[in-house]
C-alpha positions in Angstrom: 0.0 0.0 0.0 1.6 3.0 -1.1 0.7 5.2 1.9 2.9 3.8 4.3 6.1 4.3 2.1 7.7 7.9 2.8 7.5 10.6 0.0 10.8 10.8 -1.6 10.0 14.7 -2.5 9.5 15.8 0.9 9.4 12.9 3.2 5.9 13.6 4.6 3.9 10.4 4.6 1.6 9.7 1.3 -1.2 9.7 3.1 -1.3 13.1 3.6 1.5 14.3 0.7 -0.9 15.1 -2.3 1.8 18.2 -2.7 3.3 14.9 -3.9 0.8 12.7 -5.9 -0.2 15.7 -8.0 3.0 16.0 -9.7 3.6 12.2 -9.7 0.0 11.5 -11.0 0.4 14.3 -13.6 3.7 12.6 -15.3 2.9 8.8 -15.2 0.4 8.3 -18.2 1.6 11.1 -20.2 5.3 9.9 -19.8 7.8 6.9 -20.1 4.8 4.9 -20.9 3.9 4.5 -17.1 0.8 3.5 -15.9 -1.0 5.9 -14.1 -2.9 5.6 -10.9 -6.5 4.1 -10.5 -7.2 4.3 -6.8 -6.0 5.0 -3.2 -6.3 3.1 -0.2 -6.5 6.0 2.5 -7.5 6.0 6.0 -10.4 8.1 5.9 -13.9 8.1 8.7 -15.9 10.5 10.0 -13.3 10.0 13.0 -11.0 13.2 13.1 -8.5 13.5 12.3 -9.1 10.9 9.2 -11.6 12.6 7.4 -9.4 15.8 7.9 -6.4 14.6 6.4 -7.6 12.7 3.7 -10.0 15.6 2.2 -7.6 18.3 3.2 -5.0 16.5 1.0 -6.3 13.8 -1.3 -10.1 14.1 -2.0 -9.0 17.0 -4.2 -6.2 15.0 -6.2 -8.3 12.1 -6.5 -11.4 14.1 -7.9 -8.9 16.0 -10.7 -7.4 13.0 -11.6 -10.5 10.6 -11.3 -8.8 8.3 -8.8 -10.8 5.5 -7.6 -10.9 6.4 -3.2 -11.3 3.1 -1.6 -10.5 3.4 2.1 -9.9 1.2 5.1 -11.1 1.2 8.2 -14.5 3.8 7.5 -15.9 2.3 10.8 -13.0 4.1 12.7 -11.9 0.6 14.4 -15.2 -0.4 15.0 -15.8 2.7 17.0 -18.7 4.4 14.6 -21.0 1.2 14.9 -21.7 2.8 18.4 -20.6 -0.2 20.6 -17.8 1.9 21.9 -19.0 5.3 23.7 -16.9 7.9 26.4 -17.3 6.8 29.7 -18.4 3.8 29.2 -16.7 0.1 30.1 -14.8 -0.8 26.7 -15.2 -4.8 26.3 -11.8 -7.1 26.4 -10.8 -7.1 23.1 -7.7 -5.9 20.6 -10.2 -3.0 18.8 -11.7 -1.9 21.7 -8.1 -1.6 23.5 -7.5 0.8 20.1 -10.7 2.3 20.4 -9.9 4.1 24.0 -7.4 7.0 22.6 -9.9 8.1 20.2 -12.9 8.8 22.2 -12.9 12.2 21.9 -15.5 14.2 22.9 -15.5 15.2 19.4 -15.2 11.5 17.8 -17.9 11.1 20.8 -20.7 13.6 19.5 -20.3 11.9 15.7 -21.1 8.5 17.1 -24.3 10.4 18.9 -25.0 11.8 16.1 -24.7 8.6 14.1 -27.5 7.2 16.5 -29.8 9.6 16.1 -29.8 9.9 12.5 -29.5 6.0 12.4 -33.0 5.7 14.7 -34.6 7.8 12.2 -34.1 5.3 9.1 -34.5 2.4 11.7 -31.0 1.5 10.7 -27.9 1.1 12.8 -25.0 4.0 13.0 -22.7 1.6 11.4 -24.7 1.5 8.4 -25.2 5.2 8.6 -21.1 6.2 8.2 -21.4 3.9 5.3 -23.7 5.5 3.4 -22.6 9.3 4.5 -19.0 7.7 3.4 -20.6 6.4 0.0 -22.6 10.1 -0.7 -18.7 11.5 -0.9 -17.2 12.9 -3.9 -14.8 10.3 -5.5 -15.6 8.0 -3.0 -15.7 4.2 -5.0 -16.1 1.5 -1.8 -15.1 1.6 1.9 -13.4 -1.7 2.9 -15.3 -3.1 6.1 -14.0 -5.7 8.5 -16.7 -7.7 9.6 -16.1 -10.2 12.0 -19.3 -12.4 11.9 -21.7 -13.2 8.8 -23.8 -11.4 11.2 -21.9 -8.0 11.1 -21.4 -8.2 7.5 -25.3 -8.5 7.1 -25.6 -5.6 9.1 -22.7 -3.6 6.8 -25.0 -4.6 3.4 -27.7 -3.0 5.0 -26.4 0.1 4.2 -27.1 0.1 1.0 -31.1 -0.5 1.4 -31.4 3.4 2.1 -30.1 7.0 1.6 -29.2 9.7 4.0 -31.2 12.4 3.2 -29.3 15.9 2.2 -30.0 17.0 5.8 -28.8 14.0 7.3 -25.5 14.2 5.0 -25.1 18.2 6.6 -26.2 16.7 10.4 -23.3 13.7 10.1 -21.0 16.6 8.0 -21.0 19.3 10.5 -20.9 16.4 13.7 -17.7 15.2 11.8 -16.2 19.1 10.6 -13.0 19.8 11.5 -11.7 23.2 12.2 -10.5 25.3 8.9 -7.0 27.2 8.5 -7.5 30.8 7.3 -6.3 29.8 3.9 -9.0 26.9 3.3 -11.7 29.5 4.4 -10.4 31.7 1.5 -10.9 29.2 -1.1 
């Protein structure tokens, strides 16, 4: 996966380099005869700081260049199905011992905000990030980890209903991130 290998140009990580891709993206199919790129594998939720980085950075290459977006882990961990909350017991496992540094109150206020848009459609908050993932620009599939036939039942779900443009803004503005002068400009 090439956004764990460091940026030769100016050793940021890929994931968060587009300063990078841009020009590398730009050269491949037009030179050398070099294939150019289809898709990206980035770490993107409604968790921040994923959904920061990745449409600070990359949404904007990927849309130019119609590159495919197919990230991992869009369920934060597990943490946006709702079974994790703040103050709350976490259950003995490996995701839920991950889970613990990002309850934020922020990352805390999405997942209540997942619930009560989720109640609404009678549907569960997992299947709710899915679908506000899916309305994204570029966005071609997230990559869910089910666990259980069970939990990937659940995850198909989500594609029985649509979020409503007001959901989409609820869930968006839950989820915002705080703009640099700069991006406020734009």
């Amino acid at each position: 996966m090439w956004q764990r290998l460091a940026c030769p140009i100016c050793t940021s990580r890929f994931s968060q380099a587009a300063c990078c891709v841009r020009p590398l993206y730009a050269l491949s199919p037009h030179r050398k005869n070099l294939e150019s790129f289809v898709s990206i594998q980035p770490d993107y939720s409604l968790l921040s700081s994923t959904r920061a980085n990745f449409e600070r950075e990359l949404m904007p290459v990927c849309r130019e260049y119609n590159v495919g977006v197919i990230p991992f882990s869009p369920l934060g961990g597990g943490l946006l199905t709702g079974k994790y909350r703040r103050g709350q017991a976490l259950p003995e496992s490996v995701r839920a011992s991950g889970a613990a540094g990002r309850l934020t109150e922020q990352n805390d206020a999405v997942i209540g905000t997942l619930e009560t848009v989720a109640g609404r459609h009678g549907a569960r908050p997992a299947q709710v990030a899915l679908a506000w993932m899916l309305a994204q620009p570029a966005m071609t599939a997230p990559i869910v980890g089910a666990n259980s036939v069970e939990q990937l039942q659940e995850l198909l779900g989500t594609v029985v209903f649509r979020l409503t443009p007001d959901d989409l803004a609820e869930i968006s503005k839950a989820s915002d991130w705080e703009r640099a002068r700069t991006e406020l400009e734009t």
